[in-house]
C-alpha positions in Angstrom: 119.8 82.0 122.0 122.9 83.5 122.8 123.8 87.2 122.6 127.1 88.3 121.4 129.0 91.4 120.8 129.4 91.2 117.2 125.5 90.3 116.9 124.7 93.2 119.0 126.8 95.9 116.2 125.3 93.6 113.4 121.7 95.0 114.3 122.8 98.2 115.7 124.1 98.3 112.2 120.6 97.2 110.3 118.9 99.9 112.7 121.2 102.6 110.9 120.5 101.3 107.4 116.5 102.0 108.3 117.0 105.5 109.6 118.1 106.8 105.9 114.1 107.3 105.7 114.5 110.6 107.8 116.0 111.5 104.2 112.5 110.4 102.5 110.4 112.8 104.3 113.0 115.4 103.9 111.8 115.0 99.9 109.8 118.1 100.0 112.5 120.1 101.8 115.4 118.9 99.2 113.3 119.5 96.1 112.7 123.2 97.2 116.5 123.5 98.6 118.2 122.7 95.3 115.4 123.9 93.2 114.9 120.4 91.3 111.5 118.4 89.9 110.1 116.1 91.8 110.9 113.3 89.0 115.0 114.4 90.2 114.4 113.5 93.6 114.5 109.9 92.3 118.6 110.7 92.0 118.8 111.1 95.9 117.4 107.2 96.0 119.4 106.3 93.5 123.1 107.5 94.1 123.0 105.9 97.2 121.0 102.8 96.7 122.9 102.0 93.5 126.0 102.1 94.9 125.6 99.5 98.0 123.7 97.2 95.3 126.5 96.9 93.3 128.9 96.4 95.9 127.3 94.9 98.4 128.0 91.3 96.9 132.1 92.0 96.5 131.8 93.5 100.4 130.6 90.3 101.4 133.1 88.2 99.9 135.4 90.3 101.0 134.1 89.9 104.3 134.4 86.2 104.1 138.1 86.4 103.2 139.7 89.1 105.3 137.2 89.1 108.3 133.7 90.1 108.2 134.2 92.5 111.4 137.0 94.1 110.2 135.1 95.3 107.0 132.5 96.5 109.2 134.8 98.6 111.3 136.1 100.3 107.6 132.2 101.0 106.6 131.1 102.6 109.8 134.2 104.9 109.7 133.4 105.9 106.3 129.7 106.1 106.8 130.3 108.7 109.7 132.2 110.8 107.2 130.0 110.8 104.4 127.6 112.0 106.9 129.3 115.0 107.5 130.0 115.8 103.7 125.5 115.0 103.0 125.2 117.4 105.8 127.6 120.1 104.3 126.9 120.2 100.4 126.3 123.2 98.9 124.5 122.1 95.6 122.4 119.2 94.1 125.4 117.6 92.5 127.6 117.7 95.7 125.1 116.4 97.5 124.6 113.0 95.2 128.6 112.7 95.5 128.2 112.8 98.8 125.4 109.9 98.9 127.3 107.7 96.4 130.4 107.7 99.0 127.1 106.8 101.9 126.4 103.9 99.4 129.8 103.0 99.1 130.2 102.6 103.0 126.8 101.4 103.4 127.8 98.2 101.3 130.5 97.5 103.4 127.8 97.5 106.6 125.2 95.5 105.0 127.3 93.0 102.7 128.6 91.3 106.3 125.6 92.2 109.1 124.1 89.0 107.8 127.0 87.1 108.0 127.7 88.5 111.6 124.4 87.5 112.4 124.0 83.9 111.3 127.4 82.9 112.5 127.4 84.4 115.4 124.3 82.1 116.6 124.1 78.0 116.0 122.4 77.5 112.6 118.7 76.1 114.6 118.4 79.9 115.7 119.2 81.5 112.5 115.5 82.2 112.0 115.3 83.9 115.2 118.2 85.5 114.9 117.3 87.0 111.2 114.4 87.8 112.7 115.7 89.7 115.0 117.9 91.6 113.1 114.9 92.3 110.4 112.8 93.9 113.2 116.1 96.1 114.3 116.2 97.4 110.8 112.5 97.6 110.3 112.6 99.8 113.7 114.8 102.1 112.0 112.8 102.9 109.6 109.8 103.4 111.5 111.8 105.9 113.6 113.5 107.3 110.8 110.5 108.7 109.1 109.2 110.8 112.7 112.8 111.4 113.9 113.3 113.4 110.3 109.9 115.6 110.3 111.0 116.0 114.0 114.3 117.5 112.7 112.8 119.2 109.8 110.6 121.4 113.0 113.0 122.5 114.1 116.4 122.9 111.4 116.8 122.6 107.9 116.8 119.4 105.6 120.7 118.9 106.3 120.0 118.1 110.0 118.8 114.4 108.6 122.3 113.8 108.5 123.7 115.6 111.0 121.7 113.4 113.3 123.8 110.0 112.3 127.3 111.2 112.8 126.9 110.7 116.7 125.2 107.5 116.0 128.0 106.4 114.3 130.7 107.6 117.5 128.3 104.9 119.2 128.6 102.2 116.6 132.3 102.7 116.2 132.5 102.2 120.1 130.6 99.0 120.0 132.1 97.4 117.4 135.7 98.2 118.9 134.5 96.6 122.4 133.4 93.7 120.5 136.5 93.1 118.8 135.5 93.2 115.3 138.8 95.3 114.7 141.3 92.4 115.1 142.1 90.3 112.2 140.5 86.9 112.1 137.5 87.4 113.8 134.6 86.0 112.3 137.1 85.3 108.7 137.1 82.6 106.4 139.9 81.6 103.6 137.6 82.6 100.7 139.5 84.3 97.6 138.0 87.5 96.2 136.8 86.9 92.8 137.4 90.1 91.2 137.1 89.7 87.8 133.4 88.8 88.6 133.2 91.1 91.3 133.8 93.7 88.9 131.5 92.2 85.6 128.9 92.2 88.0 129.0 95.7 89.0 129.2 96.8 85.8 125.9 95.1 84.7 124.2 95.7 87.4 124.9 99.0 87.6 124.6 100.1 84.1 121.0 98.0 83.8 119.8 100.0 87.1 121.1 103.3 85.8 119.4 102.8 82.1 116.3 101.7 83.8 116.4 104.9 86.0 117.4 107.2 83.2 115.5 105.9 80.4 112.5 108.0 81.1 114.4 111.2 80.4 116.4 109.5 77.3 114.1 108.1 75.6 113.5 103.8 75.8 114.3 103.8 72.2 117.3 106.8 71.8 121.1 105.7 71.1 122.6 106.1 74.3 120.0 103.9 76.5 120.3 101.2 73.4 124.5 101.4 73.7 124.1 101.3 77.8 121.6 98.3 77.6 123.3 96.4 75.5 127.0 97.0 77.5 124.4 95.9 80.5 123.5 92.9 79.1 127.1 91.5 77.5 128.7 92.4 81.4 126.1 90.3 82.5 126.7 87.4 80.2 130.4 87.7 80.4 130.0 87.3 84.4 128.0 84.2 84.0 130.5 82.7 82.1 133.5 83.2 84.5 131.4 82.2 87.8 130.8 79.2 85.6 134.3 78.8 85.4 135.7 80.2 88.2 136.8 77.7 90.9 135.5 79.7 93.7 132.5 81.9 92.0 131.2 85.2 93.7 127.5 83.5 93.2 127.5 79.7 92.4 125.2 79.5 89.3 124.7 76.2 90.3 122.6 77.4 93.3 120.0 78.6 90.8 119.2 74.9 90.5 118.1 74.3 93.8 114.4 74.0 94.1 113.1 77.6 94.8 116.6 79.3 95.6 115.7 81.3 91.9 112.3 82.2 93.1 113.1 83.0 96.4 116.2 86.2 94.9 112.9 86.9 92.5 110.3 87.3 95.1 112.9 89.4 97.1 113.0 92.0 94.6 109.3 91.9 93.4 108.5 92.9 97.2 110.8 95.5 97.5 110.1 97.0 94.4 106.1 97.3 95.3 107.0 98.6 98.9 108.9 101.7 97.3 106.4 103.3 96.2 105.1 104.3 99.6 108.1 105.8 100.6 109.0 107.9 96.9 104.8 109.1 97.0 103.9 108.9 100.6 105.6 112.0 101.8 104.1 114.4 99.1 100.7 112.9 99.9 100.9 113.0 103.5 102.6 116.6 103.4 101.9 118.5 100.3 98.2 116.8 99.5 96.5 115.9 102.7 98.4 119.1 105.3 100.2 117.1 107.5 103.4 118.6 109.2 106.8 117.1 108.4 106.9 115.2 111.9 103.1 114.2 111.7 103.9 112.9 107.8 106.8 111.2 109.6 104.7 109.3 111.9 102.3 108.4 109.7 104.9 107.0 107.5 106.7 104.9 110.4 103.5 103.1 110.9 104.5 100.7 107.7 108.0 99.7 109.1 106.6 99.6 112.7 104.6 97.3 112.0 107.2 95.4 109.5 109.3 95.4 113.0 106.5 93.8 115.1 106.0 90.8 112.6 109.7 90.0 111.8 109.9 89.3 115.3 107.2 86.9 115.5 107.9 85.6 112.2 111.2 84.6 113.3 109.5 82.8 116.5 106.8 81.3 114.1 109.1 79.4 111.0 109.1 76.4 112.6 105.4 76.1 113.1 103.8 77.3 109.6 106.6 76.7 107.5 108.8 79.2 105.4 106.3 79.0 102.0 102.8 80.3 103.7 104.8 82.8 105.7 106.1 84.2 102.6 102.4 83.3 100.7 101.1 84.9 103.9 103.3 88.5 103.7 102.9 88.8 99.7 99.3 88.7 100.2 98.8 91.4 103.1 101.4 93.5 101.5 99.6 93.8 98.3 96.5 94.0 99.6 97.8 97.2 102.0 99.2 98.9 99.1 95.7 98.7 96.7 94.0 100.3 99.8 96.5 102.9 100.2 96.2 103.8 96.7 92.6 104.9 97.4 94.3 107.4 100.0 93.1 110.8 99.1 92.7 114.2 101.1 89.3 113.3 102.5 90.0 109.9 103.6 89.8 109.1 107.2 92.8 108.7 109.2 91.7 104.9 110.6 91.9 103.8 106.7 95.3 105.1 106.3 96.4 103.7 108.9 95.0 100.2 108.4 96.7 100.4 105.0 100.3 101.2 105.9 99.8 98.2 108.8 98.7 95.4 106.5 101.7 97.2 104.2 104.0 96.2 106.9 102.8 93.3 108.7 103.2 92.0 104.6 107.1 92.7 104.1 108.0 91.8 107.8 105.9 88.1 107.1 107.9 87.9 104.2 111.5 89.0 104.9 112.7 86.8 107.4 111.7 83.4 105.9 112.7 84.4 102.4 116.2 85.6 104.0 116.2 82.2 106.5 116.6 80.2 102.9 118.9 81.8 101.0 121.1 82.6 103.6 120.5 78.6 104.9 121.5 78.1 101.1 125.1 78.8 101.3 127.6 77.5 103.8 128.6 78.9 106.9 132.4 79.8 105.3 130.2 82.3 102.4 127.7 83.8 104.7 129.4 87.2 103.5 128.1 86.0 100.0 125.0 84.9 101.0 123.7 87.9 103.0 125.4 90.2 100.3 123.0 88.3 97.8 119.8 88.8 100.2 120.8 93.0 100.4 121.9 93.0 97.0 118.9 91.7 95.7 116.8 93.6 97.7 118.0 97.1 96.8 118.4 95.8 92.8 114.1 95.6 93.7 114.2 99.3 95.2 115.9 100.9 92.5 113.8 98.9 89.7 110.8 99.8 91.6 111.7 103.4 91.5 112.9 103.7 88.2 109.4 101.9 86.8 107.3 104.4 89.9 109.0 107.5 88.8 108.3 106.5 85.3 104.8 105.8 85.3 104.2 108.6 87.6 106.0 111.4 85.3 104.3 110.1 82.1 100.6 109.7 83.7 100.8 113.2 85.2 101.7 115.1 82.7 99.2 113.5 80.7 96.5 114.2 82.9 98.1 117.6 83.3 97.5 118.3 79.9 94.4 116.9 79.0 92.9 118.9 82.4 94.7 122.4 81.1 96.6 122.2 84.5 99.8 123.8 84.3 100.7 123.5 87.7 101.2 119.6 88.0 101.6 118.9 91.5 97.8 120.4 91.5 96.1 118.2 93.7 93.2 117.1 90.8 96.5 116.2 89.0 98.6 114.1 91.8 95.6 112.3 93.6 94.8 110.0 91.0 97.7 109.6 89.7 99.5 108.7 93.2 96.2 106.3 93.1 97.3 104.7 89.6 100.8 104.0 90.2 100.4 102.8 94.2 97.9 100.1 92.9 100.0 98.9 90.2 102.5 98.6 93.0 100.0 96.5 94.8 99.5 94.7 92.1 102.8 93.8 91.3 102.8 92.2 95.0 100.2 90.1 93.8 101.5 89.3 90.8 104.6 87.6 93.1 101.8 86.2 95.2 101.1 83.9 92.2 104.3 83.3 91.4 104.3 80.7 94.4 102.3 78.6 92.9 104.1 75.6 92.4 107.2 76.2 94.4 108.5 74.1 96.8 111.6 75.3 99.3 113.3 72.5 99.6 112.5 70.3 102.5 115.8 68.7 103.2 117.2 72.1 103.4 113.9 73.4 105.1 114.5 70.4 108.0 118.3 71.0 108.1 117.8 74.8 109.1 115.1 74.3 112.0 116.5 71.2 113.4 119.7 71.0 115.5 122.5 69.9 114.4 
């Protein structure tokens, strides 16, 4: 397989979307900085990751119709900056400014890295190449984690983004050498369609944000009713115009190819179980069983570590075992890893933590690069913008699902335990243990749970054949 320049910034690119987990050990640190709950913390996720999941599906369109590198360039320009302005905020509300510009640029980055990858390689080493570009990111969230409590020795909790803005002088530099600036490269005569660009944002959006917020509202009080139920009419009104639409942003027909639905569905259910390690992990790790910051961040990285290792031979292995039991294969370890971290306590030996996060990671490493080998395979080569916009998109739509329904459970079972133990102070650990224990094994159950919603599906086989043979 051939290595080019604009495959080269595409990873360099998904290793700087995994280092945003020096922010997630940082939790601790922010929390006491701006004087918030731990249930606000969830706002730091969600400003940024809402943002790119809305628009990471428009950026790769837009990639496919004015030049997937040239987008690129734009995101890493404004990432750099919104690094600076995380770094320099002066209060909680600032701050979550500041990460909603991050999520804007980070859309721009990830809604055409997948593109750059698959066309910059023949479409027999796509696997490979996802692969590839799956362990880069997974790397940078196994050094994100250390490279933060590292940082957190030695500065404050701003120094997690301080760190990135030279990172970004780097990326800039690469992606300049490579050409990406110049209009045509890697561009496609795809128009933008905006009217479902912006329907889908809307609902999207707004069903993230109610299911995030509806906790503190109240499930049943006006204004998360009203916010649903705009939600759910943007949602039908943008089915209806891709429908129509000559050129849709996401061909509903797609849906209709044998396991394309299940494979976007799976995609979010494994995010959404994985989250829960890194919105719980850190106070466990820190706050419950005395780790330092840097120690907690190690300890963390061993999940995406691992998730690097077996992306990479995932990639290498497609075309022996097949795309369904390498996804059957990951769903199963991944659930499996997260029931025994949920028995994680302050007297648990360090071997059994560490056996837990690895089967954790080997799981979502298993499962990303054959679930993103078919959809991406799904689409043509002129909407690969589209097609990895969908894979990110859907991905992140799992993270902040998963964190809204975490955060949720969590909030409502410890305050009940609070209560019923007379505890006022409910970070206690007789408070958090078991209640970190309850919601990380409904998270490893909801692995399983997408486990058994293989049963029965079949990727297609023509389309199966068509991606590992050549051409």
């Amino acid at each position: 397989m051939k290595i080019s320049g604009p495959f080269v910034v595409a990873c360099l690119a998904g290793l700087l979307s995994g280092l945003d987990t020096s922010v997630n050990i940082a939790f601790p640190a922010i929390t006491a900085a701006f004087e918030i709950d731990v249930s606000q913390i969830q706002w730091v996720v969600v400003s940024f990751v809402l943002t790119y999941s809305v628009l990471l599906l428009p950026a790769g369109r837009l990639g496919d119709r004015i030049g997937h590198g040239r987008i690129m360039v734009i995101g890493i320009v404004v990432q750099g900056l919104a690094f600076v302005w995380c770094s320099l905020a002066s209060s909680f509300e600032f701050f979550l400014l500041a990460r909603v510009s991050q999520g804007a640029s980070m859309a721009l980055i990830l809604g055409t890295a997948p593109a750059l990858v698959t066309l910059s390689v023949s479409e027999r080493h796509q696997p490979r190449a996802l692969g590839i570009f799956a362990m880069t990111t997974a790397a940078g969230l196994a050094a994100g984690a250390p490279v933060g409590g590292l940082l957190l020795q030695a500065w404050d909790w701003q120094s997690v983004y301080a760190f990135r803005v030279p990172y970004m002088g780097v990326l800039l530099v690469a992606a300049l050498l490579s050409g990406l600036h110049r209009p045509g490269v890697m561009k496609s005569k795809q128009p933008l369609d905006l009217f479902g660009a912006v329907t889908l944002a809307l609902g999207l959006g707004l069903t993230l944000f109610v299911a995030s917020r509806g906790l503190m509202w109240g499930w049943t009080s006006p204004i998360t009713i009203a916010l649903a139920l705009v939600a759910m009419a943007s949602l039908v009104v943008f089915h209806g115009v891709e429908k129509r639409a000559s050129l849709p942003l996401v061909d509903m027909s797609l849906f209709r190819k044998q396991g394309f639905g299940r494979a976007n569905l799976l995609n979010a259910l494994a995010n959404a179980s994985m989250f829960s390690i890194w919105f719980l992990g850190p106070y466990l790790l820190v706050d419950i069983r005395g780790h330092s910051p840097i120690a907690g961040g190690l300890i963390l990285g061993i999940a995406p570590t691992s998730t690097a290792i077996s992306a990479w031979l995932t990639g290498r292995m497609i075309e022996r075992l097949g795309l369904l039991t390498l996804t059957r294969f990951g769903l199963a370890c991944q659930g499996v890893g997260l029931v025994l971290f949920s028995q994680i306590d302050s007297n648990s030996t360090m071997f059994s933590l560490v056996v837990a996060l690895c089967l954790v990671g080997i799981g979502l490493g298993s499962f990303q690069v054959p679930n993103m080998s078919f959809v991406m395979a799904s689409l043509s080569r002129s909407q690969q913008g589209v097609a990895g916009g969908m894979t990110q998109m859907v991905r992140t739509a799992g993270l902040v699902g998963g964190l809204a329904v975490w955060n949720t459970a969590f909030v409502g079972l410890r305050d009940r335990r609070s209560r019923s133990l007379g505890v006022e102070e409910v970070m206690a650990p007789e408070v958090f243990v078991p209640t970190f224990g309850q919601v990380v094994g409904m998270s490893g159950g909801l692995a399983i749970v997408a486990l058994i919603l293989t049963i029965g599906v079949r990727f297609d086989d023509q389309l199966t054949s068509e991606l590992l043979d050549e051409k």
